[in-house]
C-alpha positions, 0 to 999 in steps of 0.5 A: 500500500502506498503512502502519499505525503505532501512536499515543500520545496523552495522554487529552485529546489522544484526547478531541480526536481523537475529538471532532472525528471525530464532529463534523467527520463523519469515518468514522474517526479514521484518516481525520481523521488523514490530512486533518490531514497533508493538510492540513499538507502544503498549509501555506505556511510562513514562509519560503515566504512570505518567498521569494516576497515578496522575489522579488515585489520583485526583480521590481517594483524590476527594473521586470518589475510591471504597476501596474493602474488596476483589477481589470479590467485583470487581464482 
C-alpha cells in the first residue's frame, strides 16, 4: 500500500526536481523521488566504512589475510 505525503520545496529546489525528471527520463517526479531514497538507502556511510576497515585489520594483524602474488590467485 502506498503512502502519499505532501512536499515543500523552495522554487529552485522544484526547478531541480523537475529538471532532472525530464532529463534523467523519469515518468514522474514521484518516481525520481523514490530512486533518490533508493538510492540513499544503498549509501555506505562513514562509519560503515570505518567498521569494516578496522575489522579488515583485526583480521590481517590476527594473521586470518591471504597476501596474493596476483589477481589470479583470487581464482
Amino acid at each position: 500500500m502506498r503512502n502519499i505525503i505532501s512536499l515543500s520545496l523552495p522554487a529552485s529546489a522544484t526547478r531541480f526536481v523537475e529538471y532532472q525528471t525530464k532529463k534523467r527520463g523519469f515518468p514522474s517526479k514521484s518516481a525520481y523521488l523514490r530512486y533518490l531514497i533508493d538510492l540513499e538507502q544503498d549509501t555506505i556511510t562513514e562509519g560503515d566504512v570505518a567498521r569494516y576497515v578496522e575489522e579488515a585489520l583485526r583480521e590481517h594483524r590476527a594473521g586470518k589475510t591471504k597476501k596474493l602474488r596476483s589477481l589470479r590467485d583470487l581464482m
